[in-house]
BAFI-3210 file (N, C-alpha, C; in Angstrom, 3 decimals, decimal comma, padded with zeros to 6 digits):
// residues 249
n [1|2|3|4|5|6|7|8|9|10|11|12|13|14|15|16|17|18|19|20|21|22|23|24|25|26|27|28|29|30|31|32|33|34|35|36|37|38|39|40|41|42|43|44|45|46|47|48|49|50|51|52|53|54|55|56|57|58|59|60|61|62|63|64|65|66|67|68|69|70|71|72|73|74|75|76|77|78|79|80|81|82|83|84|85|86|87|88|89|90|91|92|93|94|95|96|97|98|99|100|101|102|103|104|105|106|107|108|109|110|111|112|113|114|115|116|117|118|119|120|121|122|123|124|125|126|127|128|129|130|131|132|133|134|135|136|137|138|139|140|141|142|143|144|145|146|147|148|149|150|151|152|153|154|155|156|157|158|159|160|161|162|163|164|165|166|167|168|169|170|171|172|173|174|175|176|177|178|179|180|181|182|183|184|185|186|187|188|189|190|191|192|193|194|195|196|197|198|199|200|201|202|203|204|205|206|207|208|209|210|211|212|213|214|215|216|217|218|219|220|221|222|223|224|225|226|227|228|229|230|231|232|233|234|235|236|237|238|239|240|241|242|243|244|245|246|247|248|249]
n.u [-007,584|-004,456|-003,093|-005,013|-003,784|-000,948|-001,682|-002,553|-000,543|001,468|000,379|000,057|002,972|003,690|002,484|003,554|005,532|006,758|004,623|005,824|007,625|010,024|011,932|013,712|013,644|012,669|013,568|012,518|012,667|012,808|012,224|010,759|009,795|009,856|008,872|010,417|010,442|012,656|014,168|016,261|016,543|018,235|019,426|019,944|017,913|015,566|015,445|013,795|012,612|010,447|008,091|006,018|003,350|002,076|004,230|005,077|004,296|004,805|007,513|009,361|012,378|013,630|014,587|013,684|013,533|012,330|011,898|011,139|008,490|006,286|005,336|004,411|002,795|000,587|-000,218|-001,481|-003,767|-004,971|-005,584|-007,601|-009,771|-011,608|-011,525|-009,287|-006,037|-003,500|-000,678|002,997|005,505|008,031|011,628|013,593|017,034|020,121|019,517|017,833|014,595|013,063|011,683|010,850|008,891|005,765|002,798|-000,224|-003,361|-006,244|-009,531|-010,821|-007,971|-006,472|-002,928|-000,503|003,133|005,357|008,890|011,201|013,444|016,615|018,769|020,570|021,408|019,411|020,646|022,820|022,427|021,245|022,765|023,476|021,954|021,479|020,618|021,062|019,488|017,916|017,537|014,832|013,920|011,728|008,040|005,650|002,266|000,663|-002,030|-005,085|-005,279|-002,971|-001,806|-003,404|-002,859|000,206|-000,172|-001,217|000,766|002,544|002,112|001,795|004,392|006,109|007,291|009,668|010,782|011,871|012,375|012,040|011,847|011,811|011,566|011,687|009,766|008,946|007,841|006,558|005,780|006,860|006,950|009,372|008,927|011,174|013,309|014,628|015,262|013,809|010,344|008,220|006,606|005,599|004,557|002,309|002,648|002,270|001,114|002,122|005,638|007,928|010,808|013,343|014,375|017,207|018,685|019,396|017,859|017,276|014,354|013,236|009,693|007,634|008,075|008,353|005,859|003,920|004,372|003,097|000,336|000,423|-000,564|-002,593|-005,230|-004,644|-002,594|000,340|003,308|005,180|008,685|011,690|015,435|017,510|020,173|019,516|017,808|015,216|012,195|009,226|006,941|004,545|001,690|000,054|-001,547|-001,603|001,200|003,991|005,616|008,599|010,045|013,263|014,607|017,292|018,562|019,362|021,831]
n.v [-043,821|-044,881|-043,232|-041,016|-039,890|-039,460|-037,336|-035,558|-034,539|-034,136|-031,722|-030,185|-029,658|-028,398|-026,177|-024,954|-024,361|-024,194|-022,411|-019,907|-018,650|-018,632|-020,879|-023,528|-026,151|-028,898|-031,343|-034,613|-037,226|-039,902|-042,262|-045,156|-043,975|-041,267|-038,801|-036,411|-032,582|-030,314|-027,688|-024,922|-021,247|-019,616|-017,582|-018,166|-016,902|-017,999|-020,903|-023,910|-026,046|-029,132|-031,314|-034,492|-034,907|-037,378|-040,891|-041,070|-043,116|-044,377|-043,400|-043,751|-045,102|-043,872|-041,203|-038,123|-035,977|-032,707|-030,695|-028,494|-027,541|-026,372|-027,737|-030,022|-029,272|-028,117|-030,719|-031,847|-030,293|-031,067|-033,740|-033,710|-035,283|-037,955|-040,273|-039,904|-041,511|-041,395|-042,159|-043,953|-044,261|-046,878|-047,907|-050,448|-049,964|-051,132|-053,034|-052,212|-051,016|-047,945|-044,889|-043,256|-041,792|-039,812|-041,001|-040,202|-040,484|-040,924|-042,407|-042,652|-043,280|-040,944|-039,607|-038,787|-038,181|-037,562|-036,754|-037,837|-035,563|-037,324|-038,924|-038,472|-036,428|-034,442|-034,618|-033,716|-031,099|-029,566|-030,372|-028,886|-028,109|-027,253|-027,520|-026,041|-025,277|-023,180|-020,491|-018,345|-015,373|-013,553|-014,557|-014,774|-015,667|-014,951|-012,172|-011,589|-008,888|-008,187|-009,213|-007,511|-005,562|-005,593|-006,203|-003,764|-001,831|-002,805|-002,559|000,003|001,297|-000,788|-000,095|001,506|000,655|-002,467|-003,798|-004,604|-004,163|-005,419|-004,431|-004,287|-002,188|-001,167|-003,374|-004,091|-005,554|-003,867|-003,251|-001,972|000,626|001,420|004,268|007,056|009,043|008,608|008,321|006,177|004,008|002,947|000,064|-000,996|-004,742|-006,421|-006,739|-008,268|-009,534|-011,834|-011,493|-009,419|-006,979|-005,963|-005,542|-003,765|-005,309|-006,527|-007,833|-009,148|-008,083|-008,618|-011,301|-012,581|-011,754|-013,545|-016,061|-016,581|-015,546|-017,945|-019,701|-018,619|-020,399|-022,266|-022,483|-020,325|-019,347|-016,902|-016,085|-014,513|-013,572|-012,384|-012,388|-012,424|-013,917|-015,311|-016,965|-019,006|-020,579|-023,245|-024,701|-027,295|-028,963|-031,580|-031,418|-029,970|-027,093|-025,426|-022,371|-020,588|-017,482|-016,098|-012,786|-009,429|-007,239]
n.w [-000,405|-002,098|-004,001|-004,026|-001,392|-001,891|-004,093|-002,507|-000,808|-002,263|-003,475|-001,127|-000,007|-002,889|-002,240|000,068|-001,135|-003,774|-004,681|-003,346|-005,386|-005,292|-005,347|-007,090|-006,682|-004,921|-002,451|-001,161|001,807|003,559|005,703|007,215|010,106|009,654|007,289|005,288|003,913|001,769|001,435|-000,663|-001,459|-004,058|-003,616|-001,124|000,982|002,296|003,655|003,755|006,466|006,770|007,661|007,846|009,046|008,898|007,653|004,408|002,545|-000,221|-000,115|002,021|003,523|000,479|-001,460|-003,773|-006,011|-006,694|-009,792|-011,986|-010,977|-011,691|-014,063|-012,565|-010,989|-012,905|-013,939|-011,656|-011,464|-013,994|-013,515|-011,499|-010,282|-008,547|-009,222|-011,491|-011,863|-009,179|-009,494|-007,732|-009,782|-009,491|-010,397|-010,868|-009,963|-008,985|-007,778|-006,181|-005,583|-006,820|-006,319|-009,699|-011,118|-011,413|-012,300|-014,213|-015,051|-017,197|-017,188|-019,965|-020,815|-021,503|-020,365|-018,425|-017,572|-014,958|-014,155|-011,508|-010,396|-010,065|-006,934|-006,413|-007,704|-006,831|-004,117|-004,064|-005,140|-002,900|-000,699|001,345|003,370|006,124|009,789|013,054|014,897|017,636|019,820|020,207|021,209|020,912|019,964|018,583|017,461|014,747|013,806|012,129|011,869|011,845|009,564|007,392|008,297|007,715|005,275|003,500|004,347|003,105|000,754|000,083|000,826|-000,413|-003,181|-002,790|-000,657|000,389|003,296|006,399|009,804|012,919|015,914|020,003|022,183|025,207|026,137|024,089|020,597|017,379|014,033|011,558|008,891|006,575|007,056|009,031|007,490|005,441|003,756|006,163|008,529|011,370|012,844|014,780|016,476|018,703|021,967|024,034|024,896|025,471|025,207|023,803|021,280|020,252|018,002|014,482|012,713|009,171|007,395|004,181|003,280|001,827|001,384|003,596|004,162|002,338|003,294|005,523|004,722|004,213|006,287|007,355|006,981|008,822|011,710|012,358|013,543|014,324|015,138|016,402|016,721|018,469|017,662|014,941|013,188|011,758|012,272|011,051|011,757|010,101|010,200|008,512|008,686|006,957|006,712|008,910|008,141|008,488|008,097|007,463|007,819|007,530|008,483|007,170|007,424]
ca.u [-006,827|-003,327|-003,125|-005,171|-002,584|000,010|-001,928|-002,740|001,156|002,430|-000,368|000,678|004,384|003,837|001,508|004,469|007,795|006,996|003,635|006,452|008,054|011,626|012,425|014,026|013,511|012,673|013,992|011,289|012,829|012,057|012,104|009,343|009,080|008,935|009,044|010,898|010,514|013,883|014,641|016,027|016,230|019,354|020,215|019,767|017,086|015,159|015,372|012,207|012,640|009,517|008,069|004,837|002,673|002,370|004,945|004,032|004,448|005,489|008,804|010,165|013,713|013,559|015,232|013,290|013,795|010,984|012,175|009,603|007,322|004,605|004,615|003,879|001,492|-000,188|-000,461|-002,229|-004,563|-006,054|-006,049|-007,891|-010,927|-011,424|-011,741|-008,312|-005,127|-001,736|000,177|003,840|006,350|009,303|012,269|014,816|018,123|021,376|018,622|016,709|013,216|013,392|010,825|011,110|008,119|004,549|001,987|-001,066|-003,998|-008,030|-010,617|-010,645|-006,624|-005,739|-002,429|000,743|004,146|006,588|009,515|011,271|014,699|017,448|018,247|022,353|021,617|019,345|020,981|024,364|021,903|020,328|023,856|024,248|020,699|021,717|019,820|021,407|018,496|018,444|016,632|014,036|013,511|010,101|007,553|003,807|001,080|000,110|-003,479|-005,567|-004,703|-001,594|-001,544|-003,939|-001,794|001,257|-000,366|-001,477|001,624|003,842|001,787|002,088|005,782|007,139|008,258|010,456|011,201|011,665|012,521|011,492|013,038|011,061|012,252|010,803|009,683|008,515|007,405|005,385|006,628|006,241|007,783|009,192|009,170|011,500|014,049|014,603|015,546|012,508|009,050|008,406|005,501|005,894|003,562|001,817|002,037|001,610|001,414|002,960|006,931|008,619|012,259|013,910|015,412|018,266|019,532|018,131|018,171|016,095|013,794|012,313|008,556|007,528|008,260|007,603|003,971|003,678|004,750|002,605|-000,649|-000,220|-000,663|-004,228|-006,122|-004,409|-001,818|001,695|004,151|006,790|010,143|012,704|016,000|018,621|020,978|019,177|017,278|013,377|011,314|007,680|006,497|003,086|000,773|-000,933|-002,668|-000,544|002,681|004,750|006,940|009,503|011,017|014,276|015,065|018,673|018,720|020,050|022,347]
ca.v [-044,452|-044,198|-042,244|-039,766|-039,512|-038,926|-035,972|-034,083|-034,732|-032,959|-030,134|-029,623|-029,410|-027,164|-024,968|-024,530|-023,983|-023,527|-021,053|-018,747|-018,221|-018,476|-022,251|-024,197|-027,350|-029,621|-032,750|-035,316|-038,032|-040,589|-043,648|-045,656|-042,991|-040,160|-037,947|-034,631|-031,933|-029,326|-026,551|-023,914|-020,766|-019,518|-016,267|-018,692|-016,073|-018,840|-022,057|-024,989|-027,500|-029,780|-032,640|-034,587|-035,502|-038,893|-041,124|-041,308|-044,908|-043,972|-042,227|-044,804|-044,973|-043,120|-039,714|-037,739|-034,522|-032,042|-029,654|-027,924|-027,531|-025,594|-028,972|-031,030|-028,521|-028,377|-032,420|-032,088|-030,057|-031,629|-035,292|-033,636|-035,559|-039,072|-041,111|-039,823|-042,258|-040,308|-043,035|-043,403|-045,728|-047,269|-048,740|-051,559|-049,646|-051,773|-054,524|-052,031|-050,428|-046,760|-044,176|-042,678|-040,653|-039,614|-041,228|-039,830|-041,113|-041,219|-043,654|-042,498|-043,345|-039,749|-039,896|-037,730|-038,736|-036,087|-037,173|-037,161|-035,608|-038,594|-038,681|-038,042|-035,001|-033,233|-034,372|-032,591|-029,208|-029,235|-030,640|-027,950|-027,245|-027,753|-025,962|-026,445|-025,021|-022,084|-019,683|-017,496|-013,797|-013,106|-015,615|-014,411|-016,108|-013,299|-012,054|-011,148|-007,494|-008,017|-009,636|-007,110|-003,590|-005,478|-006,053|-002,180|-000,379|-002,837|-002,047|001,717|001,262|-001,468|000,576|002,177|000,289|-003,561|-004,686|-004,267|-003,938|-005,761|-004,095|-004,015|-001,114|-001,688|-005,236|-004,248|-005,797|-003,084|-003,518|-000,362|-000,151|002,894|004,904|008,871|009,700|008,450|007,987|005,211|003,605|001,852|-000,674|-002,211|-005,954|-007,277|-006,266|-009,323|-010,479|-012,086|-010,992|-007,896|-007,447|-004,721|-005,237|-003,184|-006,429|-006,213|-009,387|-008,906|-008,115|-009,784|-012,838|-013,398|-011,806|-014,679|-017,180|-015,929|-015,688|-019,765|-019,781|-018,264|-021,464|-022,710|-022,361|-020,336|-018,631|-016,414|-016,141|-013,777|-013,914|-010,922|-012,883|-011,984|-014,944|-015,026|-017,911|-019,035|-021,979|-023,052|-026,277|-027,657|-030,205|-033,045|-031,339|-029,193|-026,177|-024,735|-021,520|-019,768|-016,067|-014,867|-011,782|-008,439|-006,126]
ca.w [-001,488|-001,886|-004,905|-002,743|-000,384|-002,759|-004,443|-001,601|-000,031|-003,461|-003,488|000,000|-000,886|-003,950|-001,674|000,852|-001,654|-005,423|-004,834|-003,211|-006,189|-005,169|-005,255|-007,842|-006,605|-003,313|-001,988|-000,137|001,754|005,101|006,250|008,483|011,387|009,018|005,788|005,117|003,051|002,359|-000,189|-000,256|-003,040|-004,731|-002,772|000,759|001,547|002,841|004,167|004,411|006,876|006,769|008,159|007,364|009,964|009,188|006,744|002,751|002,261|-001,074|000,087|002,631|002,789|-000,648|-001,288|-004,302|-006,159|-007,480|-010,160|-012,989|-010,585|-012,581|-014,674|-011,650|-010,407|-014,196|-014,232|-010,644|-011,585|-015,236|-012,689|-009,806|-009,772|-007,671|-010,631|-012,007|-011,402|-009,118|-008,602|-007,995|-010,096|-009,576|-011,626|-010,083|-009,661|-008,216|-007,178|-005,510|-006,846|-006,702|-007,089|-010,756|-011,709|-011,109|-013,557|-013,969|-015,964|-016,875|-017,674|-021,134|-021,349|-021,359|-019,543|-018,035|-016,801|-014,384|-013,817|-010,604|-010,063|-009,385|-005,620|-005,852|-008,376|-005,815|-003,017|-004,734|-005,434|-002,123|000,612|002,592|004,519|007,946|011,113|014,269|015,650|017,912|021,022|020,142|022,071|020,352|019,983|017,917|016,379|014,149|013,848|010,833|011,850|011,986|008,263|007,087|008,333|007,102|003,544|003,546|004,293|002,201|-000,841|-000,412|000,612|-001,224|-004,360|-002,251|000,835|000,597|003,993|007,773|011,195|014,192|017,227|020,773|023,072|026,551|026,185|023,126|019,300|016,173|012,700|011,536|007,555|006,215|008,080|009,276|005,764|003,855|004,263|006,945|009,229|012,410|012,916|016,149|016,170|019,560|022,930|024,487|023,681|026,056|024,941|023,453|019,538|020,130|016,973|013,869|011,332|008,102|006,553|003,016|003,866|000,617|001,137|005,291|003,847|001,578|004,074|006,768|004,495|003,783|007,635|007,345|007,424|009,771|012,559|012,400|014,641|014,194|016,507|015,726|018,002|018,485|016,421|013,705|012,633|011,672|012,077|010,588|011,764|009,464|010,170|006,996|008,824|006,233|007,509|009,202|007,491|009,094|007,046|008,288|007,410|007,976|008,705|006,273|008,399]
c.u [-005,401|-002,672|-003,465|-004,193|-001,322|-000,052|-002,039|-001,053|001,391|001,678|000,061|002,191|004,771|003,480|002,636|005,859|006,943|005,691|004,380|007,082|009,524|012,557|012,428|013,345|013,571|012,848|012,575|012,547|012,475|012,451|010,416|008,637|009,183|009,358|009,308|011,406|011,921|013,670|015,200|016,566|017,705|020,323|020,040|019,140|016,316|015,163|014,225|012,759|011,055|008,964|006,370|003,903|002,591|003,586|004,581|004,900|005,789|006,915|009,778|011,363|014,218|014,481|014,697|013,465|012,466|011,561|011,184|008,637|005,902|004,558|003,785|002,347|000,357|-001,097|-001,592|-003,318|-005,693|-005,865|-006,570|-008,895|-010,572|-010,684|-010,151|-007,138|-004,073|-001,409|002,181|004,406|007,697|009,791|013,176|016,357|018,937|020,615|017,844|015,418|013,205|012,017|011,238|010,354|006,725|003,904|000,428|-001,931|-005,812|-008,372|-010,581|-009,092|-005,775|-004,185|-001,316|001,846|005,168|007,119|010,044|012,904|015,495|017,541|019,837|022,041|020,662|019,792|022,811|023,776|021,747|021,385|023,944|022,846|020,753|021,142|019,714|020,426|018,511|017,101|016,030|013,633|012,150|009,438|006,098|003,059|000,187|-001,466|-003,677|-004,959|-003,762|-001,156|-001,987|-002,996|-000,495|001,241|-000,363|-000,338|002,918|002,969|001,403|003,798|006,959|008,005|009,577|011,138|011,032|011,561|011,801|011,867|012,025|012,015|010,655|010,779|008,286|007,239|006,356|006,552|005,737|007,090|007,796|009,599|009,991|012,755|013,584|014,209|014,626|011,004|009,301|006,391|006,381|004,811|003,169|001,514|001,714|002,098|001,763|003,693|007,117|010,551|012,403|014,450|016,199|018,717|018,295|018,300|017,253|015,695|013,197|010,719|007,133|007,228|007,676|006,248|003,390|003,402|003,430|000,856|-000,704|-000,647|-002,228|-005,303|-005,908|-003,844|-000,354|001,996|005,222|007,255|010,796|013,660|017,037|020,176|020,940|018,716|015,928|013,006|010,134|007,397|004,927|002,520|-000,053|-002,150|-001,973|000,849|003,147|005,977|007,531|010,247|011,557|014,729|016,433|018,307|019,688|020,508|022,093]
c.v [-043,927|-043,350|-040,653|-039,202|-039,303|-037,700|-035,150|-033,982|-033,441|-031,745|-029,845|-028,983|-028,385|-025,687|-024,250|-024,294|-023,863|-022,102|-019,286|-018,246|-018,261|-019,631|-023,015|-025,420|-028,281|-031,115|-033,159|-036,373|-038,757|-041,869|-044,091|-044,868|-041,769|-039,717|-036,264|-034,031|-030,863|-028,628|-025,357|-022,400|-020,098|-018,989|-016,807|-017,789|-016,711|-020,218|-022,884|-026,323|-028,253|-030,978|-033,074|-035,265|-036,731|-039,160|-041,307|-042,099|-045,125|-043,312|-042,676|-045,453|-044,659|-041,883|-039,614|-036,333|-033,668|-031,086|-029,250|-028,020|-026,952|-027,025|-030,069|-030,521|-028,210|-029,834|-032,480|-031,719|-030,564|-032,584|-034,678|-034,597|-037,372|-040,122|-040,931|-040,916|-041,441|-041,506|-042,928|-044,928|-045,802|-048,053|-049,745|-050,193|-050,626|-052,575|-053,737|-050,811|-048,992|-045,883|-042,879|-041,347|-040,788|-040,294|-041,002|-040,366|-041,070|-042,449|-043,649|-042,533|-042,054|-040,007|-038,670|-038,789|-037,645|-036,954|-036,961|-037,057|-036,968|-038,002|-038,164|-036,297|-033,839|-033,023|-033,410|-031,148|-028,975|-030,041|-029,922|-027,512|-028,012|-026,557|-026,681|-026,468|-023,684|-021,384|-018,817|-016,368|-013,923|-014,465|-014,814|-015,497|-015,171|-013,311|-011,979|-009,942|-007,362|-008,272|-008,619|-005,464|-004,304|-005,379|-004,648|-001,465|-000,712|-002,560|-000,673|001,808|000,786|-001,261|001,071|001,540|-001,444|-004,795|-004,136|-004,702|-004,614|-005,137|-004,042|-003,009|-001,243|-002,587|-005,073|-004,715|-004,806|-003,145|-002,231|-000,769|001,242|003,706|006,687|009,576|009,740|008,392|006,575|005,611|002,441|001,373|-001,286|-003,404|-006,857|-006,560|-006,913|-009,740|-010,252|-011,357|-009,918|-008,459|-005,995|-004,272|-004,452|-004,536|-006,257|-007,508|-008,497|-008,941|-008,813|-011,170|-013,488|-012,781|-012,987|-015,472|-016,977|-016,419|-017,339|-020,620|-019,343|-018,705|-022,707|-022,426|-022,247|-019,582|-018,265|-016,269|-015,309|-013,970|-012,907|-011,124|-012,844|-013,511|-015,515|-016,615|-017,972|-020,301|-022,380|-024,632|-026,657|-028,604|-031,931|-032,635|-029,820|-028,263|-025,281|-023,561|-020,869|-018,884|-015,536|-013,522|-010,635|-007,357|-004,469]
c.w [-001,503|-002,860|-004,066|-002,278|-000,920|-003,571|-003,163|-000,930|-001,486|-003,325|-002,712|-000,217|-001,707|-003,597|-000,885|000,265|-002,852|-005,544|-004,064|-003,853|-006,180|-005,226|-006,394|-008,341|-005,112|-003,595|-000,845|000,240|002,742|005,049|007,207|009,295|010,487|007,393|006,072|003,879|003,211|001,070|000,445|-001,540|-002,957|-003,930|-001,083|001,519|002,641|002,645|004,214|004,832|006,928|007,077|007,938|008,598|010,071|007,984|005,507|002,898|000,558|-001,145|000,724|002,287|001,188|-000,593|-003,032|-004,842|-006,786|-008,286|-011,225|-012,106|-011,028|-013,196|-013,922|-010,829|-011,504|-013,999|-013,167|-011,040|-012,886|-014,660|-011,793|-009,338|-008,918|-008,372|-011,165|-011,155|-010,976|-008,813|-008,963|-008,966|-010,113|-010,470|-010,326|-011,006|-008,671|-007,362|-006,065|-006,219|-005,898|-006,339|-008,780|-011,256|-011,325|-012,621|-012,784|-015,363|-015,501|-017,055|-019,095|-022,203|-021,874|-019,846|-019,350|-017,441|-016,175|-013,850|-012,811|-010,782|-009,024|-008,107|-005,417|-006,705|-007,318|-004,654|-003,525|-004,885|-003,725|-000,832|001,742|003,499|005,598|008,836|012,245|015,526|016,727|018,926|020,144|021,263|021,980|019,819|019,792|017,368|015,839|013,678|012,277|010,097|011,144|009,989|007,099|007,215|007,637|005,487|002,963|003,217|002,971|000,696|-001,038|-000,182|-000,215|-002,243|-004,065|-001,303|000,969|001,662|005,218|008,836|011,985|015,356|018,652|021,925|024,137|026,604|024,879|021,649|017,826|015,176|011,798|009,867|007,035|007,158|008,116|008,507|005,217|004,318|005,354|007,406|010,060|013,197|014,232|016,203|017,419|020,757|024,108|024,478|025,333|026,317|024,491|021,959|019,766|018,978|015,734|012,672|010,976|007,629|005,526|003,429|003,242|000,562|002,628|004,830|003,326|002,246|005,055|006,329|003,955|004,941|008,105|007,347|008,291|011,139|012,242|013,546|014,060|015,230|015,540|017,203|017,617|018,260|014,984|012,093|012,552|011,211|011,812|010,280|010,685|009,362|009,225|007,355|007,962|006,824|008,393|008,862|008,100|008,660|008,343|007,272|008,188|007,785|007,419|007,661|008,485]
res [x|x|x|x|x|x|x|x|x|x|x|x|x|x|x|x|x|x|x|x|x|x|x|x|x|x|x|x|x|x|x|x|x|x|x|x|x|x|x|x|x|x|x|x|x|x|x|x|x|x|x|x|x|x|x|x|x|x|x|x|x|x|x|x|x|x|x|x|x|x|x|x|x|x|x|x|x|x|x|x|x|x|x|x|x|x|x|x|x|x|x|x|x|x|x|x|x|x|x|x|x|x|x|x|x|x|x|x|x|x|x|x|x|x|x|x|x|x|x|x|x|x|x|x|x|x|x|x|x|x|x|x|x|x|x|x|x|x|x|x|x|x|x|x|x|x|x|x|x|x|x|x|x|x|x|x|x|x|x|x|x|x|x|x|x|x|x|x|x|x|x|x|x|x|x|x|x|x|x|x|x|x|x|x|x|x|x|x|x|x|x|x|x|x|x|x|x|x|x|x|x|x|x|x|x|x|x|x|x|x|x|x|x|x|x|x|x|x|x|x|x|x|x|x|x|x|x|x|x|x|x|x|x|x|x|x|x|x|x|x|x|x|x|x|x|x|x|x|x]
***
């Protein structure tokens, strides 16, 4: 049904940008051959490029904004069942029909309405996410382990120590959390990298944890490149999310 396919598209969506806590607000938009998701959060910590495996019908040549997302993610959840109505609706704008807002509704005429951000006001918040694209050194698909020692050390470190260095030593990749000065741990994460990271650049460990564990029922990959630019690819199965981590010097 196509309601269906319009709830699980947004759960998806909400699962990959507002359950990280750092995002305002996301833009959807597409045409025929596809649909893309973008956001990105205040301090340009991170970036989400996104793409949906197939096109939501609903979105086609469209451009959409999402902001209150706890409300939209509220509404989803008291409509989850089959029986409940997601559908989308449009208004006629300048002789052409738009998308406006989510309506949601029971059998018993219980109903909801979320509105959607106009398409010039988020495309004015949300102008500048451009990604030229770029080489990757290091190239993982991180284990359980790997998710499991990083959860560990950052929740005995984190009070103290917010970020973390990937460097590599003779062809092996370990993520060092701490320096000389302070307490520290340097971690073993794979014993395979193609490339080298010379540089000492820092990512928040926080947040690529986050990212990483939405990758846990499915398929991600990180890249990092000695430009100082962290990638985390993550397959949903409905789409494809792309997050980009600049680098802290």
């Amino acid at each position: 049904m196509a309601e269906n396919a319009i709830r699980d598209t947004l759960r998806d969506v909400l699962k990959h940008t507002h359950s990280l806590g750092i995002f305002d607000m996301v833009k959807i938009s597409g045409d025929a051959s596809e649909t893309l998701i973008e956001t990105v959060d205040a301090e340009r910590t991170v970036i989400v490029k996104g793409k949906a495996v197939n096109p939501v019908p609903d979105f086609i040549d469209n451009t959409i904004g999402l902001s209150r997302m706890g409300v939209l993610g509220g509404f989803l959840k008291a409509f989850e069942t089959d029986e409940d109505v997601v559908k989308v609706v449009t208004q006629e704008r300048n002789g052409v029909n738009v998308p406006t807002e989510i309506e949601f509704a029971r059998e018993d005429s219980t109903n909801a309405n979320y509105r959607f951000m106009l398409a010039d006001v988020v495309n004015q918040q949300l102008k500048d996410i451009k990604f030229k694209g770029a080489e990757f050194d290091v190239n993982i698909q991180p284990s359980q382990k790997n998710l499991k020692d990083l959860t560990l050390f950052n929740s005995i470190l984190s009070e103290f120590e917010s970020t973390f260095s990937p460097r590599t030593e003779d062809g092996k990749l370990y993520f060092y959390i701490g320096d000389n000065v302070s307490d520290r741990t340097k971690i073993h994460v794979s014993d395979v990298v193609d490339g080298e990271i010379t540089h000492q650049w820092k990512w928040p460990l926080d947040i690529v944890l986050k990212i990483l564990r939405l990758g846990e029922s499915g398929i991600s990959t990180l890249s990092i490149n000695d430009q100082g630019l962290l990638r985390i690819v993550v397959n949903s199965g409905l789409s494809e999310y792309t997050y980009l981590l600049p680098a802290k010097s």
